[in-house]
C-alpha positions in Angstrom: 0.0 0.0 0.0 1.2 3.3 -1.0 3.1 5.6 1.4 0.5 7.6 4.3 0.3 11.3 3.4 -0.4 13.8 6.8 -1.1 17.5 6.2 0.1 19.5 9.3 -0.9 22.2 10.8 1.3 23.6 13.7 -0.7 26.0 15.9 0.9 29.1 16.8 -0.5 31.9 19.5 1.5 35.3 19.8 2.1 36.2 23.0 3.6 32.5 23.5 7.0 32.0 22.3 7.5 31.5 18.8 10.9 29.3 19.8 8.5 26.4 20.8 6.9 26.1 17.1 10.0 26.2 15.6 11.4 23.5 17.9 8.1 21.9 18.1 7.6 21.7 13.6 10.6 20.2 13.7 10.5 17.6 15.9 7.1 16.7 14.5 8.3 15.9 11.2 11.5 14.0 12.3 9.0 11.7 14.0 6.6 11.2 10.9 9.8 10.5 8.4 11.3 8.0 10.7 7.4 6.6 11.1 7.4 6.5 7.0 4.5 8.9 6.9 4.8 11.9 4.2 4.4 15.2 5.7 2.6 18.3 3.9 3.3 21.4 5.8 3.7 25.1 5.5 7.8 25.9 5.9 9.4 28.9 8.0 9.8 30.8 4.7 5.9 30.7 3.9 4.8 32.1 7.5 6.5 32.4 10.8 7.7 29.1 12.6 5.8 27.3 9.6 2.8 27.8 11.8 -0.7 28.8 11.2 -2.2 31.9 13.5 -3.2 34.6 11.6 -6.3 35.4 8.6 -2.9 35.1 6.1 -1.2 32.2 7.2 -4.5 30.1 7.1 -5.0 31.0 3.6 -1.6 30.0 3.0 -2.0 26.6 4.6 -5.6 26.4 2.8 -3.9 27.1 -0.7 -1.1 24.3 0.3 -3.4 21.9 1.5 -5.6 21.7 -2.1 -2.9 21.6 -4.2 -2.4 18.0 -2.6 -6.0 17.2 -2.3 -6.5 13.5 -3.5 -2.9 12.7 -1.7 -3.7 14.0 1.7 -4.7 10.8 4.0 -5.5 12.6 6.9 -4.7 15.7 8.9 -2.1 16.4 12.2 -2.8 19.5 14.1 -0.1 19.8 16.9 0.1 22.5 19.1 3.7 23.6 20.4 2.3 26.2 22.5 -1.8 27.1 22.9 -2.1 28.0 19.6 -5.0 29.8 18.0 -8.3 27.8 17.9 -9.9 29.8 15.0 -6.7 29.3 13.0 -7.1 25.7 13.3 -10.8 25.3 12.6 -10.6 27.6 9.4 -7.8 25.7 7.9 -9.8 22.5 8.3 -12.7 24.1 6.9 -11.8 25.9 4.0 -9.2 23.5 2.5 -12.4 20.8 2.2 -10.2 18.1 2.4 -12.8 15.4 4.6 -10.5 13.6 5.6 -9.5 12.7 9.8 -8.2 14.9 12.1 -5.5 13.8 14.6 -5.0 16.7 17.7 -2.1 16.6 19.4 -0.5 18.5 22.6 3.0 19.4 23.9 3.5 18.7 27.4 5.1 21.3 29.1 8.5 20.7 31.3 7.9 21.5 35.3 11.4 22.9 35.4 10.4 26.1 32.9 7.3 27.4 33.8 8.0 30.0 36.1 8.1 32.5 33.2 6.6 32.5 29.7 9.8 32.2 27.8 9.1 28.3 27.8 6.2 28.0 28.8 3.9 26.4 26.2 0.2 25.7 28.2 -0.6 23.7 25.3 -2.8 21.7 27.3 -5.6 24.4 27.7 -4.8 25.1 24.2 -6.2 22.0 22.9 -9.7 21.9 24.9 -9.8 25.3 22.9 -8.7 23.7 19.2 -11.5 21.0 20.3 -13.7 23.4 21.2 -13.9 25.2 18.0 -13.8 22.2 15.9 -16.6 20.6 17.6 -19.0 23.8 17.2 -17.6 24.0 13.4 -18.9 20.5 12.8 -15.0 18.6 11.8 -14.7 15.1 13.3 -11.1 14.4 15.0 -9.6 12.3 17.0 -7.2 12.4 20.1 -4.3 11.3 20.9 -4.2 8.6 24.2 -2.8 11.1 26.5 -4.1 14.9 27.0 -0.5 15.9 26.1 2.3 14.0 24.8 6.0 14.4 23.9 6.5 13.4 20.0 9.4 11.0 20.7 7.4 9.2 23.0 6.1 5.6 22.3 2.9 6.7 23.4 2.5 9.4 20.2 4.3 6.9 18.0 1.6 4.3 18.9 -1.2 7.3 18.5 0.4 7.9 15.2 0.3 4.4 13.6 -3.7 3.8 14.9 -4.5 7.3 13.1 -2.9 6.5 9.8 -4.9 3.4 10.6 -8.1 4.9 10.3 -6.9 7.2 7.7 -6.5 4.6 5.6 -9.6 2.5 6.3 -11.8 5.6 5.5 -9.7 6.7 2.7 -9.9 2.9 1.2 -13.7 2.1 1.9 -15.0 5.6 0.6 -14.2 4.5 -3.0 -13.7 0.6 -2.5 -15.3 -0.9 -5.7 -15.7 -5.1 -4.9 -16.5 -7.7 -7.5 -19.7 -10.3 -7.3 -18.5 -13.0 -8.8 -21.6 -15.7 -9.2 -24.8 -15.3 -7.3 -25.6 -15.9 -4.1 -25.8 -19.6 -3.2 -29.5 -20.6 -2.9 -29.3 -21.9 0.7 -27.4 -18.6 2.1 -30.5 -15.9 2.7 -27.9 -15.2 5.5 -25.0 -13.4 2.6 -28.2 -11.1 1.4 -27.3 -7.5 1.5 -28.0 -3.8 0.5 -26.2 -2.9 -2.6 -27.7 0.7 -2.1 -26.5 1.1 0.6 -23.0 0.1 0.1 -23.0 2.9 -2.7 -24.3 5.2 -0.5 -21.4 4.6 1.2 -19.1 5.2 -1.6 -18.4 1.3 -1.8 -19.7 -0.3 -5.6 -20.5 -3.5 -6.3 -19.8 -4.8 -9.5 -20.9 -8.1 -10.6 -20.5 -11.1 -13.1 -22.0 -14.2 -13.9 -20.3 -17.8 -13.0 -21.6 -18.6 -16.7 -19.1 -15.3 -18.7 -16.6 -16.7 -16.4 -16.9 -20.1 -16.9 -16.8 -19.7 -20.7 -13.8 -17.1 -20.8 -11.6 -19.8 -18.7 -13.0 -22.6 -21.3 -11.6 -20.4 -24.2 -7.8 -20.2 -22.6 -5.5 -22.5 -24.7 -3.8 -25.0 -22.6 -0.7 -23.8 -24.4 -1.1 -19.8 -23.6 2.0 -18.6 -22.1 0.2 -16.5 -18.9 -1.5 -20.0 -18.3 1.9 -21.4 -17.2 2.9 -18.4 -15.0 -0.5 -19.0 -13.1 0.4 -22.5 -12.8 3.5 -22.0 -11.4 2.1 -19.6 -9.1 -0.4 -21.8 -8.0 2.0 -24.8 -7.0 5.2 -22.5 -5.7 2.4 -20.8 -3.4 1.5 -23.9 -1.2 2.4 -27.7 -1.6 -0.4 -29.3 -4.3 0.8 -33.2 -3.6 -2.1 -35.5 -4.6 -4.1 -32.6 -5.9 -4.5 -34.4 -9.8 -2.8 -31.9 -12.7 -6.4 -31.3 -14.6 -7.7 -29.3 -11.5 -4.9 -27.4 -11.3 -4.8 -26.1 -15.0 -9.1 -25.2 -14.3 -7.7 -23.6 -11.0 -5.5 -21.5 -13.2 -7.7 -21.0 -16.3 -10.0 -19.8 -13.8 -7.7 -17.8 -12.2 -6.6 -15.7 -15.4 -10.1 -14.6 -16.2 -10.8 -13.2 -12.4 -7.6 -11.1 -12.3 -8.1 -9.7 -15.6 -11.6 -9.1 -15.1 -10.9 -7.7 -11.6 -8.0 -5.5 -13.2 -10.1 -4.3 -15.9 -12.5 -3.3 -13.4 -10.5 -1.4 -11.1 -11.7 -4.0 -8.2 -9.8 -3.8 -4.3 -11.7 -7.0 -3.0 -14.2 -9.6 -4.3 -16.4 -12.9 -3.6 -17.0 -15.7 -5.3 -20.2 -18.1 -5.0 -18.1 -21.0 -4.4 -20.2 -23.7 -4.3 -21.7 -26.0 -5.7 -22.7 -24.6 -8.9 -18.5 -23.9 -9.1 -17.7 -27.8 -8.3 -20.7 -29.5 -10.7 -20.1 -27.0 -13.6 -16.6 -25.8 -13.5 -15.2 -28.8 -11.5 -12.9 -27.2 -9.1 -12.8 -25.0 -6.3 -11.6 -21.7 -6.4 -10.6 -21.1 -2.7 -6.6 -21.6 -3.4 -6.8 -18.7 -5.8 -9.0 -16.5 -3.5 -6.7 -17.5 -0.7 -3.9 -16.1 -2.6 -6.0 -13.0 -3.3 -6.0 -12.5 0.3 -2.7 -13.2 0.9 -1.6 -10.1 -1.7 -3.6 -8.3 0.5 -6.9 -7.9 -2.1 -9.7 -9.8 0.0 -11.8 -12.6 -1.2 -14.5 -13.4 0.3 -16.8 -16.9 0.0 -20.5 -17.9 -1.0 -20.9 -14.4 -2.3 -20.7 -12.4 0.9 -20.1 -9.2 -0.1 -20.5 -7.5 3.2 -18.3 -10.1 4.4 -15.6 -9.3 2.2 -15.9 -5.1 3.2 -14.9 -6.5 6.8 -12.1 -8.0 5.2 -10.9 -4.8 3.5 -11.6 -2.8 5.6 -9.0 -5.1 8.7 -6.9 -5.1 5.8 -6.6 -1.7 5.3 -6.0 -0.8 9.3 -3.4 -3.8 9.2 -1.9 -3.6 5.9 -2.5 -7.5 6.4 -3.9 -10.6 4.9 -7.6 -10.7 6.5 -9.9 -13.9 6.4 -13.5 -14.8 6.5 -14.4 -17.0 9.4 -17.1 -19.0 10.4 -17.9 -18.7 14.4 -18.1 -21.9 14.3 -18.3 -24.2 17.3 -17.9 -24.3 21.3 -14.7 -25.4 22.6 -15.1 -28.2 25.2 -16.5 -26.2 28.4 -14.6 -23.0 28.3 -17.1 -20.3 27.9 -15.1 -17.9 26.3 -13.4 -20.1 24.1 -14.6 -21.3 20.2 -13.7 -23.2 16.9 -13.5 -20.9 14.0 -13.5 -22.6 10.8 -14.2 -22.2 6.7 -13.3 -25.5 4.3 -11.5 -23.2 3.1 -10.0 -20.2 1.3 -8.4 -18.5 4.0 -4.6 -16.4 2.9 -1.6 -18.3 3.7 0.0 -16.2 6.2 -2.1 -16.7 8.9 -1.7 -20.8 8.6 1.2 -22.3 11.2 4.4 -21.8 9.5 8.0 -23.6 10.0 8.7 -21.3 12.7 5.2 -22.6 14.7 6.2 -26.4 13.9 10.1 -26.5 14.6 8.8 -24.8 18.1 6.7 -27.8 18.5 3.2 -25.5 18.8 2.1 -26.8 15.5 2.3 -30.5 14.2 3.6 -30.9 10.3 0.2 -32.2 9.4 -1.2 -28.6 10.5 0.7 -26.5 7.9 -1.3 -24.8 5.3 -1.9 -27.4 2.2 -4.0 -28.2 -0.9 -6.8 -30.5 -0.4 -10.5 -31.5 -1.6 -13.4 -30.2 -0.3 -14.6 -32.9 2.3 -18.3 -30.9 3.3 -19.4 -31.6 -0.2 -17.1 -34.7 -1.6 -19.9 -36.7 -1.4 -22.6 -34.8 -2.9 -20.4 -33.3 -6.2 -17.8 -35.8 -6.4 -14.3 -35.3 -5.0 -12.5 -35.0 -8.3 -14.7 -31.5 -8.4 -13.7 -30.2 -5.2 -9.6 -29.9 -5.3 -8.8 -26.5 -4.4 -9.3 -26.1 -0.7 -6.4 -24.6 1.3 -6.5 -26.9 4.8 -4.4 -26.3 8.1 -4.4 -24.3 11.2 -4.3 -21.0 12.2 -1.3 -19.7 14.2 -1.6 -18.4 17.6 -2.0 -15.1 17.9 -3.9 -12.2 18.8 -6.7 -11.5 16.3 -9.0 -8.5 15.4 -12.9 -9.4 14.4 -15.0 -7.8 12.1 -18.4 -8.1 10.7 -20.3 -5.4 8.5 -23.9 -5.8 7.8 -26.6 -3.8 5.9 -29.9 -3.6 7.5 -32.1 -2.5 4.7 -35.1 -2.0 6.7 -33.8 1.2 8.8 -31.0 2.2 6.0 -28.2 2.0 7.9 -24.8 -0.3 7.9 -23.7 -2.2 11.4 -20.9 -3.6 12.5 -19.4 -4.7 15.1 -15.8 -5.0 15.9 -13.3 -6.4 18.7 -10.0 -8.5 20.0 -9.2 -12.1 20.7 -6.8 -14.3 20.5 -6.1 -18.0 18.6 -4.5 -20.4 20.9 -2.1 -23.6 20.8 -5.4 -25.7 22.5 -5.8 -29.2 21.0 -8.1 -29.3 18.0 -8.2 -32.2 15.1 -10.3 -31.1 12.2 -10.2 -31.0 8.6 -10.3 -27.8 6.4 -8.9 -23.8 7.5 -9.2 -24.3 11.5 -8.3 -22.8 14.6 -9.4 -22.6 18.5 -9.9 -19.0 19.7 -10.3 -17.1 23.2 -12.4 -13.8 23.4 -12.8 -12.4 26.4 -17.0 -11.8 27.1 -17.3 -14.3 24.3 -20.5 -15.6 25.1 -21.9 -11.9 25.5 -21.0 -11.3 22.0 -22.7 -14.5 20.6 -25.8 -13.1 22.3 -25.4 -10.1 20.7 -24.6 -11.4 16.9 -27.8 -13.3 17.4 -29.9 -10.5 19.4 -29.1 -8.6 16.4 -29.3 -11.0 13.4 -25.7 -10.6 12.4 -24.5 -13.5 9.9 -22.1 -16.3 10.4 -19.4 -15.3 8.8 -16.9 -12.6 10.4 -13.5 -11.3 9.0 -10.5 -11.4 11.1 -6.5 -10.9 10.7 -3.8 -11.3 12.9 -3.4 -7.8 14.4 -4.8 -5.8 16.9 -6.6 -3.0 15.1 -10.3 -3.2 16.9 -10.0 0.7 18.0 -9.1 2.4 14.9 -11.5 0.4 13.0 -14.2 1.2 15.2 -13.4 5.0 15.3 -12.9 5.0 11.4 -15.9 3.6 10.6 -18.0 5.0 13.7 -17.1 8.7 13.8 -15.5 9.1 10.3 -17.8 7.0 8.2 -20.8 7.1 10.2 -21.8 3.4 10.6 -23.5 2.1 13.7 -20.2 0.4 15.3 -20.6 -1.7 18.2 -17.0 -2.6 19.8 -17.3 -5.3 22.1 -14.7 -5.3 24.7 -13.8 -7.6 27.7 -15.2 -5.0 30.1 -19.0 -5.6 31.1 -20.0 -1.7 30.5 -18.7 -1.8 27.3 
């Protein structure tokens, strides 16, 4: 993903010293290029300090700030000393950038406030930058402490969450997904609002399993992009017993969705995966929309395209592979502990690795691999159903998501939160792995109390607070975050 871009607006006040900015500017960008973040910010030669106070210098920021409009992610106002409040807001406004806010505080230094010559008070300043903002309308967001110094871990971890939510708004504002098939007849519980998901700035486009069925038909077995897929394919995870034919469908198939998704501009899509897919097509797709996820472009099965905005949008925060997971069974007694589970599609690097099995976490036999799909074997035939990616989730701490459309009050829910996947004993076939989340069986209430699907995306970070504040206060879904406390 491409390099964050932060306008910046350092607050200045008169009658506080204009030393502090200066000081203050510079330390602030030191801090975003060793956090790989692109600054965009007024210098000492276009106003004093490079600061914004007066009528002039907020024109001047204004002018700055649209001539990168479309590159902007999000905006830092920090505050080396009080700074004006009116200074700030206008900027904001008038440069029309709608985009998150991030304000930030110096603390000041015990030792040097017996005069004003160091004396920043940037503290009050910022309940006065809030203040203004708030009555002006402009959404921001605040740093963990009240004040904080920039070199501090504390900022550095503020830092990272915002461009977090900077780029989940920025990417799901004008996310365009692919449909690929329809929805399987026995999944009312995939059904969505395509409305409403443009409303949101998010477009669905769609195609049918038949155009894509025929385009892979009409690939020569001898086309020279064929063989790259292939090789792809078999160099990505280990294909033994998997029978030759399956895997040239798998990558016949696999050519027509990435040039269709490429033609189309598409960040994430889903598939209907079964069984129209197995009796028709005779394969599974789920290695190739594993791989999809894996390169960090989400696909989602049985056509759940709400499913597969979770995905992006834990993606996006992460810059990770994200998954789609069934919540999927009780684990022994334990009542915050649970089986997830898909047959399955899910991206490689969240699968036990070498590192998990020479450890002795993880068994051999648990490493991601190419199998059938055993759910259906029976039904389609097993020499239909190669495809599936099988083996167990690492352990690690995990971020949930699931976004839903509920079409009858026009509005899009989620909800979000934290677990982990632990090392407990499970033997199971397809993409498994045992989890702990704390309140666990408060939040199955609540997914059922509120008729929330099956499904839910996860990825291996711990990104629950900036998706929640990206998608509550930015975005302006209906965001519940469940957390371990009971009051949450």
């Amino acid at each position: 993903m491409n390099q964050p871009v932060l306008g910046v607006i350092v607050g200045n006040r008169g009658f506080f010293p204009d030393h502090l900015c200066e000081s203050g500017r510079q330390a602030i960008l030191k801090v975003l290029d060793q956090e790989g973040i692109t600054a965009v910010a007024l210098t000492p030669e276009d106003t004093k300090a490079g600061s914004v106070e007066t009528l002039a210098d907020t024109q001047k920021c204004v002018d700055l700030f649209k001539k990168h409009h479309g590159q902007i992610d999000g905006v830092l106002v920090t505050l080396p000393n009080f700074g004006d409040e009116r200074a700030v807001a206008n900027t904001l406004r008038w440069a029309g950038l709608d985009v998150p806010v991030l304000v930030h505080a110096f603390p000041d230094d015990v030792g040097q406030m017996a005069t004003y010559a160091d004396r920043r008070d940037a503290f009050c300043g910022k309940m006065s930058v809030c203040n203004n903002l708030h009555q002006y309308g402009i959404r921001y967001s605040l740093t963990s402490l009240h004040t904080a110094d920039p070199e501090s871990e504390s900022f550095r971890a503020d830092l990272r969450r915002f461009v977090s939510i900077c780029r989940v708004v920025r990417g799901l504002k004008k996310a365009r997904v692919g449909a690929i098939g329809a929805r399987p007849a026995a999944f009312n519980t995939v059904r969505f609002s395509e409305k409403l998901l443009e409303r949101a700035g998010i477009s669905v486009e769609t195609i049918d399993l038949s155009e894509v069925f025929g385009l892979a038909r009409g690939i020569s077995d001898g086309e020279t992009k064929l063989k790259a897929k292939l090789e792809q394919i078999t160099g990505y995870i280990p294909v033994k017993g998997v029978p030759n034919d399956a895997l040239v469908k798998m990558a016949k198939l696999g050519l027509v969705i990435d040039g269709w998704m490429a033609e189309n501009n598409l960040v994430a899509s889903a598939l209907q995966c079964w069984t129209a897919m197995e009796e028709f097509y005779g394969v599974q797709p789920c290695t190739l929309m594993s791989i999809m996820s894996n390169n960090l472009m989400p696909s989602a099965c049985e056509t759940d395209i709400a499913g597969v905005v979770g995905m992006y949008a834990l993606t996006l925060a992460s810059q990770k592979p994200s998954a789609l997971i069934d919540w999927n069974n009780n684990y022994a007694d334990d009542p915050d502990k649970g089986v997830i589970f898909h047959c399955s599609n899910l991206p490689k690097d969240i699968f036990v690795g070498e590192d998990e099995i020479h450890a002795g976490v993880a068994g051999p036999d648990e490493a991601a691999t190419m199998s059938y799909q055993a759910i259906i074997a029976d039904t389609v035939g097993k020499e239909n159903t190669f495809g599936t990616v099988v083996g167990r989730l690492r352990a690690e701490p995990f971020t949930f998501c699931r976004v839903s459309t509920d079409d009858f009050n026009g509005r899009i829910l989620v909800y979000v939160g934290e677990g982990e996947l632990t090392n407990d004993p499970l033997r199971t076939f397809g993409g498994y792995g045992v989890v702990r989340v704390p309140g666990f069986q408060r939040l199955l209430g609540y997914i059922c109390e509120h008729g929330f699907e099956h499904h839910a995306a996860i990825s291996l970070s711990q990104t629950a607070s900036a998706v929640n504040e990206a998608l509550s206060k930015y975005l302006g879904w209906d965001v519940h975050w469940h957390r371990s406390e009971v009051s949450a």
